[in-house]
N, C-alpha and C positions, 0 to 999 in steps of 0.2 A: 182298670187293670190294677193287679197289687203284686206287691212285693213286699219283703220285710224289709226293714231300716229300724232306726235304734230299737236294739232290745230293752223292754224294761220288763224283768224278770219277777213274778211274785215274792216278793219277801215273805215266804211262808214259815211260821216255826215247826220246827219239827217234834214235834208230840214222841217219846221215848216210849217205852214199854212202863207200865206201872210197876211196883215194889211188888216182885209175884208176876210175872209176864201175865197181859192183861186175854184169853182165849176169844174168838169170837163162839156166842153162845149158839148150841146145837140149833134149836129152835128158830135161830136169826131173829131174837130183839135185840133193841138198840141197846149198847153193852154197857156196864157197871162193874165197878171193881168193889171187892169188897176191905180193899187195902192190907190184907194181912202180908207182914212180913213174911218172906222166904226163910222157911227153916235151913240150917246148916248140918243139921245134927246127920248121924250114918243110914240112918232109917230114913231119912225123907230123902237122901241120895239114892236109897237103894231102890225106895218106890218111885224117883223120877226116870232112872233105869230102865223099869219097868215098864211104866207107861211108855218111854221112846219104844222100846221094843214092842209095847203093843201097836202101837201105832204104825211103825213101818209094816208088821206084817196086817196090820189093816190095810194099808194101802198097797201090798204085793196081792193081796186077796181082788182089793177092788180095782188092780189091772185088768185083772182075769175077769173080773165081774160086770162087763160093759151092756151096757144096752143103746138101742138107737132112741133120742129123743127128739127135745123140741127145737133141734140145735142144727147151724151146718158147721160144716168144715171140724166138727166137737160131737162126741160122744158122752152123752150123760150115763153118772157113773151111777150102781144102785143106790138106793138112799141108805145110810147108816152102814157102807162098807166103809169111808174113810172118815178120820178126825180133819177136825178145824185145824187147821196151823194160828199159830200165833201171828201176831200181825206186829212186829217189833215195830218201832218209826212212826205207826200211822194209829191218827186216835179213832176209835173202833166205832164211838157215836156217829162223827162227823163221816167214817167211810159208806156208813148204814143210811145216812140219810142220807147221803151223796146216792149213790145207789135208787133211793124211791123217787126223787126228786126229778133224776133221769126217766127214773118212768113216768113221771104225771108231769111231764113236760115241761119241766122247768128245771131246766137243762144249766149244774155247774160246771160244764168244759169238764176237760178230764177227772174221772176220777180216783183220788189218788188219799182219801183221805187228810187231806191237811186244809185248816183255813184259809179263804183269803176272800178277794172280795167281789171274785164269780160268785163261791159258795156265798158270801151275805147277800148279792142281788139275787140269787136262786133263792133263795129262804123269806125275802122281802115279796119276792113274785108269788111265791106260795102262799103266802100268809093273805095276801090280800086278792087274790083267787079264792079263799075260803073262807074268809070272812073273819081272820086272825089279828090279834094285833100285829101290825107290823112293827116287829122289833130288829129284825134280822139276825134274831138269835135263835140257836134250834132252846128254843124252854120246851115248858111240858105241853103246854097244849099245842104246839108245831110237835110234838115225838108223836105224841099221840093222835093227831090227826094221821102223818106220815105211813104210823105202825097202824092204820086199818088197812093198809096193803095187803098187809101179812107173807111179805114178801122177804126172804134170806137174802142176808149181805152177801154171799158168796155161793159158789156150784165147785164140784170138783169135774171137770169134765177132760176128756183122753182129748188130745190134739189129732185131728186128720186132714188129708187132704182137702183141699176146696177147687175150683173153679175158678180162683179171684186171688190177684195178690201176687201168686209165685208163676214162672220161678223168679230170685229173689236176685237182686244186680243192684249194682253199685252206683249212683248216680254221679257224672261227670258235672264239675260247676261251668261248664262254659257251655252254652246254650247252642252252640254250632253243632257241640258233640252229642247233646241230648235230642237233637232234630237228627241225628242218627239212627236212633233205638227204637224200636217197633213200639215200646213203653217203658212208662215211668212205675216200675212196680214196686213194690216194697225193698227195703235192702236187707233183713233182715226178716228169719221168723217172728222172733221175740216183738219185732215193731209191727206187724202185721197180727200178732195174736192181740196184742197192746189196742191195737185201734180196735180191732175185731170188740174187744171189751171196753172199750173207753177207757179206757185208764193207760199209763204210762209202762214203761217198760221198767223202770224205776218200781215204781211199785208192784209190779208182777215181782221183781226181786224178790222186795220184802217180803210179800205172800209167800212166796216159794224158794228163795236164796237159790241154791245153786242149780238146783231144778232148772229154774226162766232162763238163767244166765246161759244155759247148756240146750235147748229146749230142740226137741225135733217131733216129728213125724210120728203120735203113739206117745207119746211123754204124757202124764195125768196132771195137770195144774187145778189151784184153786184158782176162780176166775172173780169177777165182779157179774152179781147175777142181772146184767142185764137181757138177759132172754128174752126176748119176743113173746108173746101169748099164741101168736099163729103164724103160718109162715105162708097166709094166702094174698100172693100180691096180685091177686085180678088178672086181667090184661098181661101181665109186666110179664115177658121171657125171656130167654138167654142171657147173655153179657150185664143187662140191667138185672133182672129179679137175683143172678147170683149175685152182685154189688147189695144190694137191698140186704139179701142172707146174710153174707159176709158181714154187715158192720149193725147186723142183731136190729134193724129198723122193726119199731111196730106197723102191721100193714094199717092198723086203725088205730089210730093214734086217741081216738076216742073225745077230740075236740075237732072241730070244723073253724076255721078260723075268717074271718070275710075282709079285711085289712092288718096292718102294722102297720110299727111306729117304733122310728129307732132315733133315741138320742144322745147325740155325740158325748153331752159331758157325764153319762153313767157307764155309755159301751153296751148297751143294752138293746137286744128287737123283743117287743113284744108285740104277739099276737090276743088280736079282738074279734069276738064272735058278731053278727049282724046285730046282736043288743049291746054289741061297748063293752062286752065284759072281758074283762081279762083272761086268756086259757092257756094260753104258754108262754114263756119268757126262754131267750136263750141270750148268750154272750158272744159277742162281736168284736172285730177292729174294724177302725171304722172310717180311719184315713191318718191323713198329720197334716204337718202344716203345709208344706207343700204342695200336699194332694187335697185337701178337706175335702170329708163328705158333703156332697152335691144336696146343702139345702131345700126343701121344698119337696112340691108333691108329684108322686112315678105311679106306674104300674110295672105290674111285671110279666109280660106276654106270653114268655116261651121259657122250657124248661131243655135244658141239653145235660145227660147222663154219662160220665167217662167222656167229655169232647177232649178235642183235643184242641190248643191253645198256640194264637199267633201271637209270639214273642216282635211286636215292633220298638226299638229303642229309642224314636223318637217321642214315643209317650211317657217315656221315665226321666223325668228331670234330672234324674244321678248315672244315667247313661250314656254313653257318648255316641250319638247318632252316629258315626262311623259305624259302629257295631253295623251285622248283616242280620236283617229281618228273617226272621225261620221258622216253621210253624213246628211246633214241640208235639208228642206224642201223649195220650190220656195216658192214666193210672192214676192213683192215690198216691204219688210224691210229683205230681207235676203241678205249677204253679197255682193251677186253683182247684187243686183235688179232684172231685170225683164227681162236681155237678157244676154246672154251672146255670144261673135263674136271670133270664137275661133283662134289666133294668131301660126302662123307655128314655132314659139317657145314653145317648150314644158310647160307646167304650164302658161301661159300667153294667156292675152285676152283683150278686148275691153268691159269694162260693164258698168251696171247701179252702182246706189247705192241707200241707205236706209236713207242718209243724203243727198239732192240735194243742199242747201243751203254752205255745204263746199266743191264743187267741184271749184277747182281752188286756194286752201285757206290752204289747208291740206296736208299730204304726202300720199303714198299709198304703197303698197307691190311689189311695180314694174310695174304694171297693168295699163292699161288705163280707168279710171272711167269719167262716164259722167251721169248725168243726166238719170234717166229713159226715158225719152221722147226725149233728145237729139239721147241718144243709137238706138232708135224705129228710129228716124226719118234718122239718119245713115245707118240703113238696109234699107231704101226704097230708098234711091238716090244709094246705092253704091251693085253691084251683088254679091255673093260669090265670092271668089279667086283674089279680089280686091288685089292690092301691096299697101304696106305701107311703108312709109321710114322714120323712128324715126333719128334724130338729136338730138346734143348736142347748 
């Protein structure tokens, strides 16, 4: 079972805008500045004038101009009715590779554009999936493997209704009072589009300032193009295949995985095909000291979607058994998000969480946390009764 305890927060630097605000390119390659100075003079005021003005009524065009796409709860907009926004805060390479990286399963936790050292184990997992050196740098030959995707950093897609998520409440911290609520939903749009795209609500900002900040119902955002290639989940209907929709899972993940292997002192699972090879990597917590992950070798039997979660106090060393035992209600902000993969160690399992932003950063109760959308995409590469072999 997990819970959060000391935070420790990424020390990420924050990458500013270049000399010249640096655009993401129409095309979506990985981006370059070509460093010129920002003119002053009256005439490059008047053409940036300009440009603003064309661009807003590009984007009052490409209101109007929706179509239904490869998307739920989101309408893709047509192509070349709106401009890129500027991406002020966040460095453009690292967003674009963050972005592909998610798609070919090697997964850096939110993404938000900034370093740290999810992104270098995502970039380390890649590299050695494809026969790179492993440096854990994005260089040129990791861009250009990456950029045979050919896949755009971003989508401008209309926000609409969903199935999953709303309506949108407040969650109570005292555990008596959330064993009240029918669920644990989002508390916010802006956190619910945030996960919906992987990435942070923080960086919806930046993409869009006041836009996210304000964000309702029909509002047009630039998003992170994590899209789906199909939205055929087999078997999967109601309550589940909208979860799957909602948080943009590929249904074919296009690796098959036949064991893991998660070790504690990188914060790392990876996934091995029936040859040992390497196909996905994702990012973990993966206990502390009080709790440390349960050494040695599991399976993992049974998969539970949206469950819902017995809160017992006697299993947390930092709670006071007096507390009253309550069984807590699903959603994606309850204790262990939106899946739970249940570990042939009694009390222990493979989940989500209701903070995606401190996965890899925080301790946990013993448990292996991941990502809502990492956890989803983990049941689709890997069958029930999968082996797991935890390391020190």
């Amino acid at each position: 079972m997990t819970r959060l305890s000391q935070r420790k927060f990424p020390r990420n630097k924050v990458v500013t805008a270049f000399a010249g605000a640096i655009a993401l390119a129409a095309g979506g390659a990985l981006l370059t500045s070509d460093g010129a100075e920002a003119q002053t003079s009256e005439a490059s005021s008047s053409t940036q004038m300009k440009k603003s003005s064309q661009a807003k009524a590009a984007e009052a065009t490409a209101q109007k101009k929706t179509k239904p796409g490869a998307t739920y709860g989101s309408t893709a907009l047509e192509e070349g009715e709106s401009e890129q926004r500027l991406m002020a805060d966040i460095d453009n390479d690292v967003f674009h590779a963050m972005v592909l990286l998610d798609r070919a399963n090697f997964s850096p936790g939110v993404i938000d554009g900034r370093e740290g050292q999810n992104f270098t184990w995502a970039l380390k997992g890649y590299q050695e999936a494809h026969g790179l050196e492993v440096t854990g740098e994005l260089d040129t030959p990791t861009r250009q493997k990456l950029l045979e995707n050919g896949r755009k950093p971003t989508r401008f897609l209309r926000i609409d209704e969903t199935e999953f998520g709303s309506p949108h409440k407040s969650i109570p911290d005292d555990p008596t009072k959330q064993a009240e609520m029918e669920r644990m939903p989002y508390k916010t749009l802006i956190e619910e589009v945030a996960e919906r795209f992987h990435t942070t609500k923080e960086t919806l900002i930046a993409l869009n300032g006041d836009k996210a900040k304000n964000v309702e119902i029909g509002t047009v955002l630039q998003l992170p193009n994590v899209l789906p290639a199909s939205r055929d989940y087999g078997e999967m209907e109601g309550a589940e295949r909208d979860l799957f929709n909602a948080l943009n899972v590929q249904p074919e993940p296009g690796v098959k995985g036949k064991y893991i292997t998660v070790d504690e002192s990188d914060g790392q699972l990876r996934v091995f095909d029936a040859d040992d090879k390497l196909v996905a990597q994702f990012p973990v917590t993966t206990g502390s000291e009080n709790d440390p992950l349960p050494i040695g070798e599991w399976t993992v039997n049974a998969y539970s979607f949206l469950p819902p979660f017995h809160y017992q106090p006697d299993l947390f060393w930092d709670v006071d058994d007096s507390e009253e035992s309550v069984m807590l209600p699903p959603g994606p902000n309850g204790p262990v998000g939106v899946a739970w993969l249940d570990l042939s160690k009694e009390h222990y399992g493979i989940h989500g969480t209701p903070e995606p932003q401190t996965i890899g950063y925080t301790e946990s109760h013993g448990c292996l946390r991941m990502t809502n959308w990492d956890v989803l995409t983990l049941s689709r590469i890997m069958d029930e009764g999968f082996r797991a072999k935890f390391v020190a």
